[in-house]
KEKE-3310 file (N, C-alpha, C; in steps of 0.2 Angstrom, whole numbers, plus 5000, padded with zeros to 4 digits):
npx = (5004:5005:5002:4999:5003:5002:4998:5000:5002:4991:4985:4977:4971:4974:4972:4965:4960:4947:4937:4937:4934:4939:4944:4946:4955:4947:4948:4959:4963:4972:4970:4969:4964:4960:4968:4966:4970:4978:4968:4966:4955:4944:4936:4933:4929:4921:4925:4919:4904:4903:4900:4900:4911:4914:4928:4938:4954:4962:4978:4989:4980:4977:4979:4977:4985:4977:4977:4978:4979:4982:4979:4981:4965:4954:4941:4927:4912:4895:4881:4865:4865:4877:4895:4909:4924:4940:4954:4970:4981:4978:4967:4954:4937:4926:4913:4906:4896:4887:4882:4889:4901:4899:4899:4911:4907:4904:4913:4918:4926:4922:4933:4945:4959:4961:4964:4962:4955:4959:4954:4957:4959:4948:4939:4934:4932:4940:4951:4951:4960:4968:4966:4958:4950:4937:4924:4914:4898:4884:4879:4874:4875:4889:4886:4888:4893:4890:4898:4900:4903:4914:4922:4910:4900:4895:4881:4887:4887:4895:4903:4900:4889:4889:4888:4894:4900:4905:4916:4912:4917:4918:4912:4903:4905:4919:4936:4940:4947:4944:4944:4945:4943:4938:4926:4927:4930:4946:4954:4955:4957)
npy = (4994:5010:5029:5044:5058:5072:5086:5092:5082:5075:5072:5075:5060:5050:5037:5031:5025:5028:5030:5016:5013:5012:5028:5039:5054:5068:5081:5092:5106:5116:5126:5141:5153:5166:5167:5154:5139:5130:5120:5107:5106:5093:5082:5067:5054:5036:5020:5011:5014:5024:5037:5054:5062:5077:5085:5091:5092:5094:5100:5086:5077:5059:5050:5034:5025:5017:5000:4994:4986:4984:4979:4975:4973:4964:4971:4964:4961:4973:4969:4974:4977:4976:4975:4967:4959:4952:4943:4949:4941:4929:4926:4924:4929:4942:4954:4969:4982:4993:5005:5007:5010:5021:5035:5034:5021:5026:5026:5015:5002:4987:4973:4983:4987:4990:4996:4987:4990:4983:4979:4972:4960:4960:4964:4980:4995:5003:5011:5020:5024:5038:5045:5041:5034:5035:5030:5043:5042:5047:5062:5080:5089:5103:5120:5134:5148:5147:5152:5162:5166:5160:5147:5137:5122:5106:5092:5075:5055:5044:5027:5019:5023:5034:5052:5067:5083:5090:5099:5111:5106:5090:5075:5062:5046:5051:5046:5050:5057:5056:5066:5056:5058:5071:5069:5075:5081:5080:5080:5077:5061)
npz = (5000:4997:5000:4998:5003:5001:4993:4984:4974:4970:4956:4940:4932:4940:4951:4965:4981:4988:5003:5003:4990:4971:4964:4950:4945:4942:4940:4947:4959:4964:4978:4986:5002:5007:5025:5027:5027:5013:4999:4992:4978:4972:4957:4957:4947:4950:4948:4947:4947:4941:4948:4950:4961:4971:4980:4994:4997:5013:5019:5026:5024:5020:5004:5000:4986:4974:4970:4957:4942:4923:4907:4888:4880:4868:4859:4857:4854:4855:4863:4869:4884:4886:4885:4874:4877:4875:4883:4877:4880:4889:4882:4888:4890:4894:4900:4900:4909:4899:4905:4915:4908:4899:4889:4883:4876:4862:4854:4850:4842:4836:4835:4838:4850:4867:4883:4901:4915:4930:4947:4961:4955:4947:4931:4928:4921:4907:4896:4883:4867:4866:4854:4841:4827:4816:4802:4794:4792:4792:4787:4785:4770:4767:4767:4755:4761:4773:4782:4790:4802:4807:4812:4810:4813:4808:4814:4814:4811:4816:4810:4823:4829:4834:4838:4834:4831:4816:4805:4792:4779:4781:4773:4770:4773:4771:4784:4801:4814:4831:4847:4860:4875:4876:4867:4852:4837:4828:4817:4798:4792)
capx = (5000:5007:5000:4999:5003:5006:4993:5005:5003:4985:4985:4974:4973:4978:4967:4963:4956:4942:4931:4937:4933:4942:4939:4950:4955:4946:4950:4963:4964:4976:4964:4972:4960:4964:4967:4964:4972:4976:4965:4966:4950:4943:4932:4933:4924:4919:4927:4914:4899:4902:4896:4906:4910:4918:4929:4941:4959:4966:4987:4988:4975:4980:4976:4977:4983:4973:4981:4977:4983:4981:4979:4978:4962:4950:4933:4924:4903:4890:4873:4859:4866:4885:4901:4910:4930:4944:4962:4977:4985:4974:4963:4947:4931:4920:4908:4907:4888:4885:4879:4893:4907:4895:4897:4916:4907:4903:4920:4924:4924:4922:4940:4949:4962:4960:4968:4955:4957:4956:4953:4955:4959:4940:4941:4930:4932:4942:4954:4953:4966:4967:4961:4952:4949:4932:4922:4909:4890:4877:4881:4872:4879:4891:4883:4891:4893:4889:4903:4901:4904:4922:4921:4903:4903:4887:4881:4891:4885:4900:4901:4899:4883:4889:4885:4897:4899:4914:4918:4908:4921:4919:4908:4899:4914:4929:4938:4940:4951:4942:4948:4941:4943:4933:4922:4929:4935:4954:4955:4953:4963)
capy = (5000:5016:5035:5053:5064:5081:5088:5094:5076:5074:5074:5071:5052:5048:5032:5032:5022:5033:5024:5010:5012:5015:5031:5041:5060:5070:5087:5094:5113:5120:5134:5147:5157:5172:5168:5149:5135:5129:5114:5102:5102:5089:5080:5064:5047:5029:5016:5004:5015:5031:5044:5060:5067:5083:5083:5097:5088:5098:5095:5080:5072:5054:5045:5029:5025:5010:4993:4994:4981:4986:4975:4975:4966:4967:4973:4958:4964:4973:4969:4981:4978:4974:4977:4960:4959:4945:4948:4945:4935:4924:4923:4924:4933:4946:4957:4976:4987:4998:5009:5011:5013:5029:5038:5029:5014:5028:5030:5011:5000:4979:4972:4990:4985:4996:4995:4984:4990:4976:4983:4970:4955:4960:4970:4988:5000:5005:5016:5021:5026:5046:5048:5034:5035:5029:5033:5047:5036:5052:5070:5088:5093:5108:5124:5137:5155:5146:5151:5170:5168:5157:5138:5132:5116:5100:5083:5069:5049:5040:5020:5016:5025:5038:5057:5073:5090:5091:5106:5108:5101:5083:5072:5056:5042:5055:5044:5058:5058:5059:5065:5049:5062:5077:5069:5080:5081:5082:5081:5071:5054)
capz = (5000:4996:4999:4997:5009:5001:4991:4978:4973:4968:4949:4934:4928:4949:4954:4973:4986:4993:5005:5000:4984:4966:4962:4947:4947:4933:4940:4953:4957:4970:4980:4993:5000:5014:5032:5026:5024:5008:4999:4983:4974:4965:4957:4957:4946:4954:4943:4945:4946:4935:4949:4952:4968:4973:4987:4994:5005:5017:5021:5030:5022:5016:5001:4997:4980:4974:4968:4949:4936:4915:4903:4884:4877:4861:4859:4852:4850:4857:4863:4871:4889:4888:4877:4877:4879:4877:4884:4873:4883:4891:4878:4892:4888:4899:4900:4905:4907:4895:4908:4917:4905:4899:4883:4878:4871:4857:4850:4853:4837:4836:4834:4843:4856:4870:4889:4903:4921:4934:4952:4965:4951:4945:4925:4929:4914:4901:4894:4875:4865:4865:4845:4837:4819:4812:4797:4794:4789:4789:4789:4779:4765:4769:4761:4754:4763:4781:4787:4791:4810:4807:4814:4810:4814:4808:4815:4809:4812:4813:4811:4827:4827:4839:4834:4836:4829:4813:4802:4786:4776:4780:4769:4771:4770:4776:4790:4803:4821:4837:4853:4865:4881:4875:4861:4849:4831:4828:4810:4796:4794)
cpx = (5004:5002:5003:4998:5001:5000:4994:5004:4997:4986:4978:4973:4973:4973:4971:4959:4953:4938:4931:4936:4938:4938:4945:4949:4954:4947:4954:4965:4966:4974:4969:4970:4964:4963:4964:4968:4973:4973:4967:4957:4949:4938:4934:4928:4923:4922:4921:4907:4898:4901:4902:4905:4914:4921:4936:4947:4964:4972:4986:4981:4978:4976:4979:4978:4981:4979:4977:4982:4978:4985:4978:4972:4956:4942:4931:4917:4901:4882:4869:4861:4875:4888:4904:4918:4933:4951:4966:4979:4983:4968:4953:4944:4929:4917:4908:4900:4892:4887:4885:4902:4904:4895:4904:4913:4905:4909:4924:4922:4926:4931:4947:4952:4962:4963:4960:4960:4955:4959:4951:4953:4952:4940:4934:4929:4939:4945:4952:4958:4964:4964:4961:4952:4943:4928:4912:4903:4885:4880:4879:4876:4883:4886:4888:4890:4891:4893:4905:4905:4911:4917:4915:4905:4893:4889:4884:4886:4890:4898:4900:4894:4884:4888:4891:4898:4907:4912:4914:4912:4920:4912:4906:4906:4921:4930:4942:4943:4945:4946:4943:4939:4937:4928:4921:4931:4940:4953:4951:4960:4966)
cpy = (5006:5022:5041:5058:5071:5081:5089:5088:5071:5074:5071:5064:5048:5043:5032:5025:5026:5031:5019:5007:5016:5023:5035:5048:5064:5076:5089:5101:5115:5126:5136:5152:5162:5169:5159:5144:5132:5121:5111:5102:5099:5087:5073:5056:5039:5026:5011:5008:5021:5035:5046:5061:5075:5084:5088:5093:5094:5095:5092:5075:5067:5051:5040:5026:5018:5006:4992:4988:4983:4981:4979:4970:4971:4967:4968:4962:4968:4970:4975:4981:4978:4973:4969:4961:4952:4948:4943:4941:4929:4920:4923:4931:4935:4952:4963:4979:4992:5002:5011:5014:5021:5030:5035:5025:5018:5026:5021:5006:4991:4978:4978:4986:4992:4992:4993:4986:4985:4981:4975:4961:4955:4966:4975:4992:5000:5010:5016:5024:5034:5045:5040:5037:5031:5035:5038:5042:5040:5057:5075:5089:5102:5114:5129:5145:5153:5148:5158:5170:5164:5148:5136:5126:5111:5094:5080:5063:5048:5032:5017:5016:5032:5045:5064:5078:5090:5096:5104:5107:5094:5082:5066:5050:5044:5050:5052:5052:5060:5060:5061:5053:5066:5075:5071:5080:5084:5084:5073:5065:5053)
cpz = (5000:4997:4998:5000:5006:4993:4985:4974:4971:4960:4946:4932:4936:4949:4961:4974:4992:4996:5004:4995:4979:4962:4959:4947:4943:4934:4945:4952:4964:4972:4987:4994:5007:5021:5033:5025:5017:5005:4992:4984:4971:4963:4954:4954:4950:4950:4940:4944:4942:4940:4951:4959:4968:4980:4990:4999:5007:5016:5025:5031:5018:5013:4999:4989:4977:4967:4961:4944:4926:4913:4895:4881:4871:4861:4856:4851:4856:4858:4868:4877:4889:4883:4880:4874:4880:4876:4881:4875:4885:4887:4882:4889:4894:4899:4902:4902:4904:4900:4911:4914:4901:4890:4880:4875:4864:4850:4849:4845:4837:4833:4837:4850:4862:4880:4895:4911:4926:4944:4958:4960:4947:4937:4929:4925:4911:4900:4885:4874:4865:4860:4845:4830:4817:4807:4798:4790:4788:4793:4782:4776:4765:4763:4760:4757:4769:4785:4791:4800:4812:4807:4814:4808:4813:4813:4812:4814:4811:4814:4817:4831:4833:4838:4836:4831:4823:4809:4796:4782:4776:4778:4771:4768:4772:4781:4794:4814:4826:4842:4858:4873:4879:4871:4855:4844:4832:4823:4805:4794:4785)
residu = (UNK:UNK:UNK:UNK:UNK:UNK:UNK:UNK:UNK:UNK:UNK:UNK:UNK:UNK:UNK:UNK:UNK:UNK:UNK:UNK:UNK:UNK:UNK:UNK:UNK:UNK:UNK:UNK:UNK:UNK:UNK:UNK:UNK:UNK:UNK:UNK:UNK:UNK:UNK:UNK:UNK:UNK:UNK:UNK:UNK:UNK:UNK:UNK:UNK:UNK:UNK:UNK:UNK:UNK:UNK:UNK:UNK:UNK:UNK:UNK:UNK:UNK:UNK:UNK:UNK:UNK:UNK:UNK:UNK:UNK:UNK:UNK:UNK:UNK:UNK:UNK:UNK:UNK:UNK:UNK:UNK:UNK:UNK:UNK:UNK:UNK:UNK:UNK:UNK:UNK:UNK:UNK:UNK:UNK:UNK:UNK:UNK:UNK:UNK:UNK:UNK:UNK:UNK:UNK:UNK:UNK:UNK:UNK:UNK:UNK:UNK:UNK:UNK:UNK:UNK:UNK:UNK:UNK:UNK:UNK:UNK:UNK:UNK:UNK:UNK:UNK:UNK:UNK:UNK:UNK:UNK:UNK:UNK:UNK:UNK:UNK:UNK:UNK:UNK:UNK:UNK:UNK:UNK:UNK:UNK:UNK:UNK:UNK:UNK:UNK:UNK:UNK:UNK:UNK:UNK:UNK:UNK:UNK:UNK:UNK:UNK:UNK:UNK:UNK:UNK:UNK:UNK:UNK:UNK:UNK:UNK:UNK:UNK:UNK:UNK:UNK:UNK:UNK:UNK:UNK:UNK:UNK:UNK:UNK:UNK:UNK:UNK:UNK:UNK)
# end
């Protein structure tokens, strides 16, 4: 077991044992107000159930940095409840709710290797790669002269049936960069 004393020491990406529980660190903001002690704010996801918290640590607050193992394994299918998962090495099959990996099963694509986190020998969620690459399937025909205000941006469908906002340049077919964190178009591929 390892911890974190010093506040200074809180990051982005940081997996914790909060409660007893895994929970990763999606914002960290060093606050120092008058006549106050200084705090780390953050806010904080659940690994296994998706909910956020918000949670402010005074100095001499300990956390626990939780006992994580990464794997690579490949995305085999979906069904309406569960994405289904077999890891390279071992070759084993299993299962993770929709529900709780959230809005990444958008960007995720049948045969895509992606990193599988195991919490307590148990897989929990998911890492995707930063950008992804997948093809455009339904998006408007860019018009001509929309562009008065600078960067107007349409709906795209991509193949995986996921939907986000690209530049009116791309067409129906463009393979186009996501960014997997913000759900964002990069560019095109």
């Amino acid at each position: 077991m390892s911890f974190i004393s010093t506040l200074n020491d809180i990051k982005i990406g940081l997996v914790v044992n909060y409660l007893n529980e895994p929970y990763i660190v999606l914002e960290a903001r060093f606050v120092r107000m008058q006549q106050r002690k200084p705090v780390m704010q953050t806010k904080m996801r659940h690994l296994i159930t998706g909910k956020v918290l918000e949670i402010s640590f005074k100095p001499g607050d300990r956390l626990e940095i939780a006992d994580m193992a990464r794997t690579k394994v490949n995305f085999l299918y979906r069904d309406n409840e569960q994405l289904h998962f077999m890891d390279n090495n071992t070759f084993e099959q299993f299962s993770l709710s929709i529900s709780i990996l959230g809005d990444k099963t958008g960007f995720l694509k049948e045969g895509e290797e992606v990193d599988v986190l195991y919490y307590n020998n148990k897989p929990i969620n998911i890492e995707l790669p930063k950008k992804v690459e997948l093809k455009v399937m339904e998006t408007e025909p860019g018009v001509k002269g929309d562009t008065a205000q600078g960067s107007v941006m349409k709906s795209a469908k991509l193949e995986t049936g996921a939907s986000i906002q690209v530049p009116l340049f791309v067409k129906i077919g463009d393979r186009i960069r996501i960014n997997t964190e913000r759900g964002e178009y990069v560019e095109r591929a």
